[in-house]
DRENLUMSE-461130 format. One record per residue (C-alpha): chain; x, y, z negated. Coordinates in steps of 0.05 Angstrom, whole numbers, plus 5000, padded with zeros to 4 digits. Layout:
N
+-----+------+-------+------+
| mol | east | north |   up |
+-----+------+-------+------+
|   A |    X |     Y |    Z |
...
+-----+------+-------+------+
//
This chain:
78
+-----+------+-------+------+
| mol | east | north |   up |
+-----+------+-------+------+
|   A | 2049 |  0972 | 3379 |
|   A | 1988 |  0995 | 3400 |
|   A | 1983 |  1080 | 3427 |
|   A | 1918 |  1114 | 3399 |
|   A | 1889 |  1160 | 3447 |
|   A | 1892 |  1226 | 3418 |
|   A | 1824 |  1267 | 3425 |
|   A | 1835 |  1330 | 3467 |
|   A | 1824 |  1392 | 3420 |
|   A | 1817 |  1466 | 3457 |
|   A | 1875 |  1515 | 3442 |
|   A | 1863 |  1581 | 3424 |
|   A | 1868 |  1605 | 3485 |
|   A | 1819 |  1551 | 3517 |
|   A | 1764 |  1583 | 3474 |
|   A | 1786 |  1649 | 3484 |
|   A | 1755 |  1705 | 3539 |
|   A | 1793 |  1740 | 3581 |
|   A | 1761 |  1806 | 3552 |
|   A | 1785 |  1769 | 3482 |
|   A | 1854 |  1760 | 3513 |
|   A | 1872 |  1813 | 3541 |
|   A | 1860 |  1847 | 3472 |
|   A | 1906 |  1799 | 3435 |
|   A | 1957 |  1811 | 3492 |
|   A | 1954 |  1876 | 3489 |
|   A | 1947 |  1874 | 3414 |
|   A | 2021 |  1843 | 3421 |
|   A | 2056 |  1890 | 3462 |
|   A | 2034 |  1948 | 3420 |
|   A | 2062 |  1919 | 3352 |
|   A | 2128 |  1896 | 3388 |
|   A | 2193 |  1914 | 3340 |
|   A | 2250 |  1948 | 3375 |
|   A | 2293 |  1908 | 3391 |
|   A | 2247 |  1854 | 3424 |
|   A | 2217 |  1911 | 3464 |
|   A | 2294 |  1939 | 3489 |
|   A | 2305 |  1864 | 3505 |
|   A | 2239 |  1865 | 3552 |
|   A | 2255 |  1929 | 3576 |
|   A | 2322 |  1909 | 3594 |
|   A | 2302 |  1845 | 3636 |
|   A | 2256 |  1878 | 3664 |
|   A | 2307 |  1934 | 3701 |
|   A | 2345 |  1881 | 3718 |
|   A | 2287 |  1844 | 3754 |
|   A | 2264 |  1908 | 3788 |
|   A | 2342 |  1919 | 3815 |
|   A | 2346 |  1847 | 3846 |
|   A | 2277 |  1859 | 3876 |
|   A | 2295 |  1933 | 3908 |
|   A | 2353 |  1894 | 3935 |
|   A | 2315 |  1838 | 3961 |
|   A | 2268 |  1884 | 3995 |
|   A | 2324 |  1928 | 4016 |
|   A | 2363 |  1869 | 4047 |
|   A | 2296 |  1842 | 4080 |
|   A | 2288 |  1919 | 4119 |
|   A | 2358 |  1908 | 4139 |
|   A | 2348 |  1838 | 4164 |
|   A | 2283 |  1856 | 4204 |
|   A | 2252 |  1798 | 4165 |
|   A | 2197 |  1843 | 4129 |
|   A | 2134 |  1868 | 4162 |
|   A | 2101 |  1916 | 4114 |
|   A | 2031 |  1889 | 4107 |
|   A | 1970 |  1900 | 4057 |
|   A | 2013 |  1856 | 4002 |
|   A | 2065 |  1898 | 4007 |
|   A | 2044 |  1962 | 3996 |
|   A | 1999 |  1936 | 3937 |
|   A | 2072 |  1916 | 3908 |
|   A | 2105 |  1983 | 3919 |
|   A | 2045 |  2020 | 3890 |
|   A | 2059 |  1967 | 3830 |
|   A | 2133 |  1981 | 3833 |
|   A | 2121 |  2064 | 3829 |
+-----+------+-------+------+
//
């Protein structure tokens, strides 16, 4: 049996701009029901707590030098 190449066709967000998808991201987020949102909300505490503790076990460890990336992540984290 012979396989038929398939023409490529552009997804959505192959077309889209990054002004245009930003917008439907955001678009998203905002009309999120409740209980999606307090799942979202809930992995995201959980991912902040293993990262503190990361960090926190790094200072301990003296494996972490505070660079530029760094403090760009804790002025993320605040």
């Amino acid at each position: 049996m012979e396989e038929k190449n398939r023409r490529h066709r552009k997804s959505a967000v192959e077309t889209m701009s990054k002004e245009e998808l930003t917008s439907e991201i955001s678009a998203r987020w905002k009309n999120l029901d409740e209980e999606t949102l307090g799942y979202v909300k809930r992995l995201s505490a959980v991912e902040k707590k293993r990262v503190e503790s990361l960090l926190a076990e790094m200072d301990r460890d003296g494996e972490r030098e505070e660079g530029k990336e760094d403090k760009e992540f804790i002025k993320l984290k605040q």
